[in-house]
N, CA, C and O atoms as a DFTB+ gen file, in Angstrom:
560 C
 N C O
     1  1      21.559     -46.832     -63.425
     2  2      21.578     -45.701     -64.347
     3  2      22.300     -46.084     -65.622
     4  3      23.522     -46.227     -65.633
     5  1      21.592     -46.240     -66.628
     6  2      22.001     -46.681     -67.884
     7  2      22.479     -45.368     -68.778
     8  3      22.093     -44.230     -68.513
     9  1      23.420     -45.701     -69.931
    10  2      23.714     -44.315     -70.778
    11  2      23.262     -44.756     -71.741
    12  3      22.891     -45.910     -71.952
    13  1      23.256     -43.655     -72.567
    14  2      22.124     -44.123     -74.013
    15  2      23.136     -42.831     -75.091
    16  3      23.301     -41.628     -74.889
    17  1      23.541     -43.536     -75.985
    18  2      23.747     -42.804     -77.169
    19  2      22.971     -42.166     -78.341
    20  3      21.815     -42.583     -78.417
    21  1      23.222     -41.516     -79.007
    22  2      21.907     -41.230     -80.108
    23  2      22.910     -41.605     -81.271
    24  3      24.128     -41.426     -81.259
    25  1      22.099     -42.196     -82.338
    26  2      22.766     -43.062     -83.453
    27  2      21.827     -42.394     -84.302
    28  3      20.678     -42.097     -83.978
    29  1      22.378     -42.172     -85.413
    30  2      22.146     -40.977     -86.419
    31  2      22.521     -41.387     -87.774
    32  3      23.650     -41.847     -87.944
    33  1      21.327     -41.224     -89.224
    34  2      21.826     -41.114     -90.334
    35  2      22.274     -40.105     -91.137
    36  3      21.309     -39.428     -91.491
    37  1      23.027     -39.807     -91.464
    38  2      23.719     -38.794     -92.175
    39  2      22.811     -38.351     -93.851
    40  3      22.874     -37.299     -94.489
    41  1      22.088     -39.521     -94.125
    42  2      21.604     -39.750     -95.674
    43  2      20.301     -38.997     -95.281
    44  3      19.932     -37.993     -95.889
    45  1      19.686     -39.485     -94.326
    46  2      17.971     -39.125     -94.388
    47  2      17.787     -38.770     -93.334
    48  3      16.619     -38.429     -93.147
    49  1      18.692     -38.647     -92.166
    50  2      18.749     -37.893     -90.604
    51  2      17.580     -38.183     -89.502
    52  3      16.988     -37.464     -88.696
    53  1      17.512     -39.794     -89.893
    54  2      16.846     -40.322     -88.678
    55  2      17.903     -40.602     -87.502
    56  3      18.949     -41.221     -87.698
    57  1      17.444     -39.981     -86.027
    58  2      18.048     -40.117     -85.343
    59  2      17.391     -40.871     -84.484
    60  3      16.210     -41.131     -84.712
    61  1      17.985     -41.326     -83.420
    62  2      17.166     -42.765     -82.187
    63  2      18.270     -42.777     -80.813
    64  3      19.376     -42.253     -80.946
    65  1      17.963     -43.264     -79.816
    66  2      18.767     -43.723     -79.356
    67  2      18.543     -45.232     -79.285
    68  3      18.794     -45.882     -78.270
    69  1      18.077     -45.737     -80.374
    70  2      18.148     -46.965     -80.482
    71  2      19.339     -47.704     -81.409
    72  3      19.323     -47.391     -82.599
    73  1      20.221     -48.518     -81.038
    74  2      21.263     -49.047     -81.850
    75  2      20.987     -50.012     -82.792
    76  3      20.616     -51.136     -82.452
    77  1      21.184     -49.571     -84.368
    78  2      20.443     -50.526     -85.265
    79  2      22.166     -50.521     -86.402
    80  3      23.173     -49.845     -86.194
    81  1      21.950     -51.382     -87.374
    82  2      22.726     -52.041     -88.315
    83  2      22.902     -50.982     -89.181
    84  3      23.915     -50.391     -89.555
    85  1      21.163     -50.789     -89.552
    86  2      21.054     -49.798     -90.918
    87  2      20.214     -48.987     -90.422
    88  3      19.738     -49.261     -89.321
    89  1      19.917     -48.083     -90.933
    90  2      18.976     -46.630     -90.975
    91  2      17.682     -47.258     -91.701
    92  3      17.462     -47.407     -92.902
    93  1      16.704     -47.655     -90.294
    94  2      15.285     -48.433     -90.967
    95  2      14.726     -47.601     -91.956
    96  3      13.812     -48.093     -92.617
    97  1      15.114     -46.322     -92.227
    98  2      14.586     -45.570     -93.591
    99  2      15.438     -45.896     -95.041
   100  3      15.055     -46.781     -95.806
   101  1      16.308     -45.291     -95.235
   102  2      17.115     -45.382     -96.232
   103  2      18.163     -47.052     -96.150
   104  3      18.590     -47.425     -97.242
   105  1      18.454     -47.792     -95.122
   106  2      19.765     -48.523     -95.220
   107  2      21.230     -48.026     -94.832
   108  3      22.094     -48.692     -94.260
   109  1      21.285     -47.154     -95.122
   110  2      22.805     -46.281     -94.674
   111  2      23.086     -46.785     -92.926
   112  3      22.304     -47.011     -92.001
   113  1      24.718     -46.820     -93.053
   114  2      24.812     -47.410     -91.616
   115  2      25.295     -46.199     -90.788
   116  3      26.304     -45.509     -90.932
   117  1      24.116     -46.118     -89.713
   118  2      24.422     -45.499     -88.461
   119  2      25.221     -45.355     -88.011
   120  3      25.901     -46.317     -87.654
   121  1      25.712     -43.687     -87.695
   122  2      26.555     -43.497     -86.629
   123  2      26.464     -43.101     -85.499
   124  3      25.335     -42.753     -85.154
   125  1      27.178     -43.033     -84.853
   126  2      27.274     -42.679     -83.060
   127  2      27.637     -41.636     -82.703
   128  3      28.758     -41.197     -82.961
   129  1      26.510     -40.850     -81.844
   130  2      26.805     -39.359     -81.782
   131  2      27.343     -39.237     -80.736
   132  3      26.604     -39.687     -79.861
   133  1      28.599     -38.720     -80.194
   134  2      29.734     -38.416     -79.056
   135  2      28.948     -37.963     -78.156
   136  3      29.672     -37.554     -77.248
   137  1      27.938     -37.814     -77.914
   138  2      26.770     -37.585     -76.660
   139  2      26.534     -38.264     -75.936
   140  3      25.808     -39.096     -76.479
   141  1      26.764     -38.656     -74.325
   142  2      26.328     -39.664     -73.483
   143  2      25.175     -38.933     -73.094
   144  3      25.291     -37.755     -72.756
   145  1      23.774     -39.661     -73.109
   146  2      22.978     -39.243     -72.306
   147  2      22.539     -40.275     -71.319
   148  3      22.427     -41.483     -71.529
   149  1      22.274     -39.538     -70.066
   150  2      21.983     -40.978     -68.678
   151  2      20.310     -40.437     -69.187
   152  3      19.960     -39.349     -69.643
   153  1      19.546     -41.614     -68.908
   154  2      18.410     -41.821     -68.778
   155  2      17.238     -40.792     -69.489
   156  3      16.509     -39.943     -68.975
   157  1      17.400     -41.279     -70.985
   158  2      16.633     -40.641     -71.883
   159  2      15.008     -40.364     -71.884
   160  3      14.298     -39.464     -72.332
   161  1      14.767     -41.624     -71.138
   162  2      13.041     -41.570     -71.174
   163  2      12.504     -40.805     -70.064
   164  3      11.289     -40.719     -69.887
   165  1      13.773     -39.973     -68.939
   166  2      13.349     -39.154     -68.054
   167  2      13.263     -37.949     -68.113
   168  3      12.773     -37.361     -67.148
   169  1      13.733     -37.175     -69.318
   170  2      14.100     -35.926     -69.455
   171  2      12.398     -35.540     -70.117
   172  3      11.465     -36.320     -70.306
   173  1      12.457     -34.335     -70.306
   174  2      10.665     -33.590     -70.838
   175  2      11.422     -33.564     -72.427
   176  3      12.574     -33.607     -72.859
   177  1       9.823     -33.453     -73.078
   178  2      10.038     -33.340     -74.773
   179  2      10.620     -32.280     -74.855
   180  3      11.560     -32.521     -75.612
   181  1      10.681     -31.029     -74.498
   182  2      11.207     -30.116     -74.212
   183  2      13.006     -30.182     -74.251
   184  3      13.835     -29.819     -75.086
   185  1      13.065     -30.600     -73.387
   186  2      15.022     -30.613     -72.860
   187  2      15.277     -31.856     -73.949
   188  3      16.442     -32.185     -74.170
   189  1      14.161     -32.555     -74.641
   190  2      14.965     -33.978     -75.527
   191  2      15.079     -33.340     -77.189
   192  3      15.735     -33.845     -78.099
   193  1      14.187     -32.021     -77.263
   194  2      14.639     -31.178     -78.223
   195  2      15.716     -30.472     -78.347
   196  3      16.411     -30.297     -79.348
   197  1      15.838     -30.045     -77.227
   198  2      17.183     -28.951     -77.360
   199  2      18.389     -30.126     -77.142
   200  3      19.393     -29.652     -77.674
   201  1      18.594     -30.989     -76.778
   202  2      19.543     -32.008     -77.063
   203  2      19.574     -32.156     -78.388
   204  3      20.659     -32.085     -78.966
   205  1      18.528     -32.359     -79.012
   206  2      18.536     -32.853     -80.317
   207  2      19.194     -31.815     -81.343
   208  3      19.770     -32.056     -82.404
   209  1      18.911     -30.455     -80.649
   210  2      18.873     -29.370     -81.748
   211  2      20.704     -29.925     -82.212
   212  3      20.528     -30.563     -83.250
   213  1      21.843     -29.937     -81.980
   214  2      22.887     -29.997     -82.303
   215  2      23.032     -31.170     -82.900
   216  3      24.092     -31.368     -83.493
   217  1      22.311     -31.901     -82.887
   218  2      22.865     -33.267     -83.460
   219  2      21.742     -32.920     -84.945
   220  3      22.148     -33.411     -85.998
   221  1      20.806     -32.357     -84.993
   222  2      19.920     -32.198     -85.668
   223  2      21.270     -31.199     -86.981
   224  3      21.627     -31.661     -88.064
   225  1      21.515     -30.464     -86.660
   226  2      22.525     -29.087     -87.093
   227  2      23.914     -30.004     -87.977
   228  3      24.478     -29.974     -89.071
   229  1      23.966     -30.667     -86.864
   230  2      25.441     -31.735     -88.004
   231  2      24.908     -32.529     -88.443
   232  3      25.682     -33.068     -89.234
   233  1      23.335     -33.350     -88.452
   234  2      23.101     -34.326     -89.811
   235  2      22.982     -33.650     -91.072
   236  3      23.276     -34.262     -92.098
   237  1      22.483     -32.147     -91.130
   238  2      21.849     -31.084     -92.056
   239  2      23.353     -30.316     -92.705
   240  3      23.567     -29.845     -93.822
   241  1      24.134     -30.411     -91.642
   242  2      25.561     -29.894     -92.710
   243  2      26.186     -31.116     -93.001
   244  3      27.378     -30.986     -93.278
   245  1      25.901     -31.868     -93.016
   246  2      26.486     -33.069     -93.925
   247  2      26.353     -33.085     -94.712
   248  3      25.229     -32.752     -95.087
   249  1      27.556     -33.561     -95.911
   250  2      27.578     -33.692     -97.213
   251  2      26.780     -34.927     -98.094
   252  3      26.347     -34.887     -99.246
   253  1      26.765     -35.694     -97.405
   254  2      25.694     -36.483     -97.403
   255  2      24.627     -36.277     -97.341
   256  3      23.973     -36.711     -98.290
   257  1      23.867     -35.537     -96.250
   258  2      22.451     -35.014     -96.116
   259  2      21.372     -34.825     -97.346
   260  3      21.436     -33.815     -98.047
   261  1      20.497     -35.717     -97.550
   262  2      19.595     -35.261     -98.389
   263  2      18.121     -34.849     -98.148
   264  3      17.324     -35.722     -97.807
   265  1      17.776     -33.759     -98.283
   266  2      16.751     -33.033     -97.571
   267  2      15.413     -33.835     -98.771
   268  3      14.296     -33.827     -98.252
   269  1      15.447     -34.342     -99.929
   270  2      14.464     -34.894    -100.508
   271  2      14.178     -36.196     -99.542
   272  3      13.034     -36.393     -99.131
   273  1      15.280     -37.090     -99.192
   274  2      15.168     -38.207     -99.160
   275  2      14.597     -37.962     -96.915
   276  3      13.780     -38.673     -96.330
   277  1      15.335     -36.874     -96.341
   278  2      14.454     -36.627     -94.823
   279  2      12.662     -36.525     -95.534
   280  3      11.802     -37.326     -95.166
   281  1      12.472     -35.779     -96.223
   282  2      10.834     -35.527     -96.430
   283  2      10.217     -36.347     -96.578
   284  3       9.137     -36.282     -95.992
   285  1      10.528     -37.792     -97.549
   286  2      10.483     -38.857     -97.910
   287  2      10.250     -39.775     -96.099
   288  3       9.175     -40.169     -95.647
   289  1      11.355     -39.859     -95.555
   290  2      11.507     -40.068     -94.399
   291  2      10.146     -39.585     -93.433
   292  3       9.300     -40.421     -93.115
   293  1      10.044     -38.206     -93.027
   294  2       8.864     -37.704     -92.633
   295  2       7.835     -38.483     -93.043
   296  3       7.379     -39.472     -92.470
   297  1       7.476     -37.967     -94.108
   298  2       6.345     -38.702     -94.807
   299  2       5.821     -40.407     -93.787
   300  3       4.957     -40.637     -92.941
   301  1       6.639     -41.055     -94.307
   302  2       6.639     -42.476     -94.146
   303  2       6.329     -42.661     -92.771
   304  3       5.423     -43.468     -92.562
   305  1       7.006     -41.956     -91.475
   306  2       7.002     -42.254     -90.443
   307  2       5.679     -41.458     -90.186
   308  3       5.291     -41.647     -89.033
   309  1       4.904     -40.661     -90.877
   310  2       3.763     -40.254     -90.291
   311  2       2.477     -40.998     -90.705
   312  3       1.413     -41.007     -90.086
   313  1       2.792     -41.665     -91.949
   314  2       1.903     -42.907     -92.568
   315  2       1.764     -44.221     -91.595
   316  3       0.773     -44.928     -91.414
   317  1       3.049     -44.316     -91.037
   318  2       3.549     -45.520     -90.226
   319  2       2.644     -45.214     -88.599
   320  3       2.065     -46.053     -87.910
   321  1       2.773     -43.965     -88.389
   322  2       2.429     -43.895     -87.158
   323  2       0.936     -44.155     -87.286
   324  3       0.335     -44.991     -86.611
   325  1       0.384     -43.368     -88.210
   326  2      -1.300     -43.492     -88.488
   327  2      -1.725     -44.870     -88.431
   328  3      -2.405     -45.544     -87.657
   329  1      -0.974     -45.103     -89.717
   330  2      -1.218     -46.856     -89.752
   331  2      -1.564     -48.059     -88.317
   332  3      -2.295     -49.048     -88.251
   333  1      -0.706     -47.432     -87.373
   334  2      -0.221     -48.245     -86.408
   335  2      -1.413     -47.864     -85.411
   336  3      -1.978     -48.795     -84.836
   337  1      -1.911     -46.292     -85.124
   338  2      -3.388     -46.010     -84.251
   339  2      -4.077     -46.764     -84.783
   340  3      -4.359     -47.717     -84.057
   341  1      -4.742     -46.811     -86.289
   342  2      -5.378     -47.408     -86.513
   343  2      -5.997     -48.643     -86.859
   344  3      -7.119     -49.003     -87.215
   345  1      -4.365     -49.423     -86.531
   346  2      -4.490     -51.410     -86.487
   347  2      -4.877     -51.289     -84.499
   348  3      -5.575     -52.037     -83.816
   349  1      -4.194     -50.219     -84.147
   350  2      -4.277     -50.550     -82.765
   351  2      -6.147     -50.675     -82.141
   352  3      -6.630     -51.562     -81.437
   353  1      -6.807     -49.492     -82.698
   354  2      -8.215     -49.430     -82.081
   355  2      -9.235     -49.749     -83.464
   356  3     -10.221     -49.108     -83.830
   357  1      -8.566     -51.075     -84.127
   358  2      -9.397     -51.534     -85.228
   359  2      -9.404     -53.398     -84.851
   360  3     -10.049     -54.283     -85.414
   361  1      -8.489     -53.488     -83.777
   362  2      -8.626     -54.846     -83.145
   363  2      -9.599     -55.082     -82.270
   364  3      -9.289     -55.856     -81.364
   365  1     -10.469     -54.738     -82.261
   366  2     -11.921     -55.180     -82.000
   367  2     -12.835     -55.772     -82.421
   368  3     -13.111     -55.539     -83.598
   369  1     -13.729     -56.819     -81.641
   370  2     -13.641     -58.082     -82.293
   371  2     -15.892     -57.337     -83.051
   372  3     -16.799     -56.583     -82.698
   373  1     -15.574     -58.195     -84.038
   374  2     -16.657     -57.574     -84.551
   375  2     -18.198     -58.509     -84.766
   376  3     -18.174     -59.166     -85.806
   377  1     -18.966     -58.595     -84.283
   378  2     -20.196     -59.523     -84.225
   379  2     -20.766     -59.415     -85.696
   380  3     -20.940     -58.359     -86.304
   381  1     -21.065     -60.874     -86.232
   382  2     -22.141     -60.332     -87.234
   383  2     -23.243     -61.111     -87.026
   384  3     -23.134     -62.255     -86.585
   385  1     -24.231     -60.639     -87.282
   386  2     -25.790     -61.013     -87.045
   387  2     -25.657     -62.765     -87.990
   388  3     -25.066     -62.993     -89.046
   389  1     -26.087     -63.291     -87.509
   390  2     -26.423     -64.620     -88.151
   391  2     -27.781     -64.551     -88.799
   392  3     -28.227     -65.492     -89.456
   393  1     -28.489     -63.320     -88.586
   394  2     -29.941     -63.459     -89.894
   395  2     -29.614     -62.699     -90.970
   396  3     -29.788     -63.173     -92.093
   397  1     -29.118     -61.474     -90.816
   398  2     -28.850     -60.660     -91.882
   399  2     -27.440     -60.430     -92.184
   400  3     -27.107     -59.971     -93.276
   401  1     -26.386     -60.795     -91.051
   402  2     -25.168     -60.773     -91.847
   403  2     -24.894     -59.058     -91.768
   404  3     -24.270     -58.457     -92.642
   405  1     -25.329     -58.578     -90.874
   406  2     -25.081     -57.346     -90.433
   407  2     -23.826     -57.048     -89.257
   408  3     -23.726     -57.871     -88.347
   409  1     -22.861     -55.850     -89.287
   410  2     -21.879     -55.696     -88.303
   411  2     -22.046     -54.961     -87.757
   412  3     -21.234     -54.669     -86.879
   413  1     -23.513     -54.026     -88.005
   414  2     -23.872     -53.223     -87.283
   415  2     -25.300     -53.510     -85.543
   416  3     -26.433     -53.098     -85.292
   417  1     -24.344     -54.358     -84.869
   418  2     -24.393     -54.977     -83.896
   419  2     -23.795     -54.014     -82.392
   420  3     -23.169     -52.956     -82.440
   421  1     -24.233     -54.792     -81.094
   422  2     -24.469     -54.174     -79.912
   423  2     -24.416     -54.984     -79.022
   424  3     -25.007     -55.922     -79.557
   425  1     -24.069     -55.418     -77.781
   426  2     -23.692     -56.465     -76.897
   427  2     -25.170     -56.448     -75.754
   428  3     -25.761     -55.368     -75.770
   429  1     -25.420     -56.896     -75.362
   430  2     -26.770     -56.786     -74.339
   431  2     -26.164     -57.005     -73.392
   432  3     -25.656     -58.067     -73.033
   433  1     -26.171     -55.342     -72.578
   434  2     -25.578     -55.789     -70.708
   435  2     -26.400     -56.696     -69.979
   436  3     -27.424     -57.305     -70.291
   437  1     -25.775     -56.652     -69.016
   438  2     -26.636     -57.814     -68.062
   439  2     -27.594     -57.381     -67.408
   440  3     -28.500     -58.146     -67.077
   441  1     -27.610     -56.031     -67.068
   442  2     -28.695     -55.089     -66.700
   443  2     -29.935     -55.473     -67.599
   444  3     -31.044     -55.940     -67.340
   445  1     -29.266     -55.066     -68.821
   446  2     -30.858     -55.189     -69.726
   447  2     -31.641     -56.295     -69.265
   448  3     -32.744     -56.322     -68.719
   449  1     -30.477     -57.619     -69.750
   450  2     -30.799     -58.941     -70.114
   451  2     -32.072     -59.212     -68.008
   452  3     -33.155     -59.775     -67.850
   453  1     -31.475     -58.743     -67.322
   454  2     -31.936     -58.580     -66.039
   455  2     -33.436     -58.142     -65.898
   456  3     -34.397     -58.712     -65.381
   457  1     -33.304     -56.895     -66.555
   458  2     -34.547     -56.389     -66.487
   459  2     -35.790     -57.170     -66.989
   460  3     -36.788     -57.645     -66.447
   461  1     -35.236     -57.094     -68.441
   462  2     -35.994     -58.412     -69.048
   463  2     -36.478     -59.236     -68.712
   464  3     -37.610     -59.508     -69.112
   465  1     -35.877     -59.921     -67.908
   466  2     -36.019     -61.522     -67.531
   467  2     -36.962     -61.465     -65.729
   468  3     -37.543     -62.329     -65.071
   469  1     -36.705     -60.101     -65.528
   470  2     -37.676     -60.311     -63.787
   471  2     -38.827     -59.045     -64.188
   472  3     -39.245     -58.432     -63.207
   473  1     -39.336     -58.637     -65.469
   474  2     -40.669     -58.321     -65.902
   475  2     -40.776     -59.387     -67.004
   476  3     -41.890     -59.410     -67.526
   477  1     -40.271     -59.894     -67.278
   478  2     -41.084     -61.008     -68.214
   479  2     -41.350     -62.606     -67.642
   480  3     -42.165     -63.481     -67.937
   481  1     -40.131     -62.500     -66.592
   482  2     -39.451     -64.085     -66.320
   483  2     -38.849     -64.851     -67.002
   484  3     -37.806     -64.355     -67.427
   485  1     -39.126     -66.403     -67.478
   486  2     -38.479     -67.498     -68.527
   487  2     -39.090     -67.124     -69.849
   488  3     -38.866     -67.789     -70.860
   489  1     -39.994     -65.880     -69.841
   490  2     -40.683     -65.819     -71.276
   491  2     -39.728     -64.979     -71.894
   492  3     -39.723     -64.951     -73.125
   493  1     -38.704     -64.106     -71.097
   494  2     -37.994     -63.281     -71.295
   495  2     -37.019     -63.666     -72.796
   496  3     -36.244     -64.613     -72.934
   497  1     -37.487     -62.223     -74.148
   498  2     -36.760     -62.926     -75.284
   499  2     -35.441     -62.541     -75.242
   500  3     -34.804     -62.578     -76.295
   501  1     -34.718     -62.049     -73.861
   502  2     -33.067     -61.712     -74.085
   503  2     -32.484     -62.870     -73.353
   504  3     -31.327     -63.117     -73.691
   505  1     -33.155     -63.897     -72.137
   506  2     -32.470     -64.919     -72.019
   507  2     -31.636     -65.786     -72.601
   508  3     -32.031     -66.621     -73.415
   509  1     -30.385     -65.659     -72.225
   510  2     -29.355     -66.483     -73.157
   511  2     -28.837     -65.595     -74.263
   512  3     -27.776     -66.109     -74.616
   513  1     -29.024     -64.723     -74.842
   514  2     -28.673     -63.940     -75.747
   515  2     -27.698     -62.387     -74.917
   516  3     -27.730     -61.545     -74.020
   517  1     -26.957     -62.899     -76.038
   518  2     -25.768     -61.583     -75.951
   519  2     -25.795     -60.619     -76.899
   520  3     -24.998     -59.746     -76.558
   521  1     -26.257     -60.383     -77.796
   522  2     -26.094     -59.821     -78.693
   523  2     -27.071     -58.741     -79.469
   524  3     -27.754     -59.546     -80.103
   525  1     -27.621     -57.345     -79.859
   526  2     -28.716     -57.650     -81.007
   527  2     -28.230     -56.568     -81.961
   528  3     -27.325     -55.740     -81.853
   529  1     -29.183     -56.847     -83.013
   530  2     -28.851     -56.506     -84.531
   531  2     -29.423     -55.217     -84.403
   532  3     -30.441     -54.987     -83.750
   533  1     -28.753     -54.361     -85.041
   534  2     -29.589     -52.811     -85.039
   535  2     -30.453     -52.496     -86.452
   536  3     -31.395     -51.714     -86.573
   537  1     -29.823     -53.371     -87.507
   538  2     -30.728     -53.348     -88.678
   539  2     -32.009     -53.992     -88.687
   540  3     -33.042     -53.371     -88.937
   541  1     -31.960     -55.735     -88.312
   542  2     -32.918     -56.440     -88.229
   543  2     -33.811     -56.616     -87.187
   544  3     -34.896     -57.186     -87.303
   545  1     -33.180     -55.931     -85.741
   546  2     -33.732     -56.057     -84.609
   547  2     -33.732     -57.329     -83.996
   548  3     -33.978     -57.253     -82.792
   549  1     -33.538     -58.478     -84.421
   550  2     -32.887     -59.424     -83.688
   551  2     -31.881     -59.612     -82.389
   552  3     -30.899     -58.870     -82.352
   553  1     -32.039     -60.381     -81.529
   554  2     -31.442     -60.682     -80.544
   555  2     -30.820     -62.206     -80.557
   556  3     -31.700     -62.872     -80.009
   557  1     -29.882     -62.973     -80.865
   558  2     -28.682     -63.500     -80.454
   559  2     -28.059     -64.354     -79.465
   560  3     -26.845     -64.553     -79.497
């Protein structure tokens, strides 16, 4: 059973229970919120809000606190998150047609390639080919 602190910027009120140098938003150095929590990744989003709500309450009465530079903050981390879905399900590997140079391509199951090949036999034109073109109609 591990304890986990929440480390908090006072400038732009990113909070974590991750222990860092600087505040990956602004730079400002993190502090340590007098909160032990045992085992953070077990509690519901729910109960990890209402924890938060007080620590949330003293970054916002801080004299420090700058509510331009949290929005700023927001912002970024919702660009960041987007960014990050969309490197994630954009790593797919992409075929291009070798006649036309098309990416608008399709993989040939083995079913097909199957069918093909025991109504046609060795005349079969998907033998050996993986691939076909949806523009040019080519097969690959």
């Amino acid at each position: 059973m591990g304890v986990d602190y929440y480390y908090y910027c006072t400038k732009c009120g990113w909070h974590d229970i991750l222990n860092r140098e600087w505040c990956p938003f602004c730079g400002e150095k993190p502090k340590r919120y007098d909160y032990k929590l045992e085992n953070f990744f077990d509690i519901s989003e729910e109960e990890r809000k209402e924890l938060e709500r007080p620590l949330i309450e003293l970054i916002e009465k801080s004299p420090d606190f700058d509510p331009k530079l949290r929005d700023k903050r927001v912002i970024e981390r919702e660009r960041y998150n987007k960014e990050s879905i969309k490197r994630m399900y954009s790593n797919k590997v992409q075929v291009t047609c070798p006649y036309c140079h098309s990416q608008n391509t399709r993989k040939i199951g083995a079913g097909e390639r199957m069918f093909s090949t025991n109504l046609f036999g060795l005349g079969s034109s998907n033998l050996g080919k993986q691939w076909h073109c949806k523009d040019c109609g080519s097969d690959f």
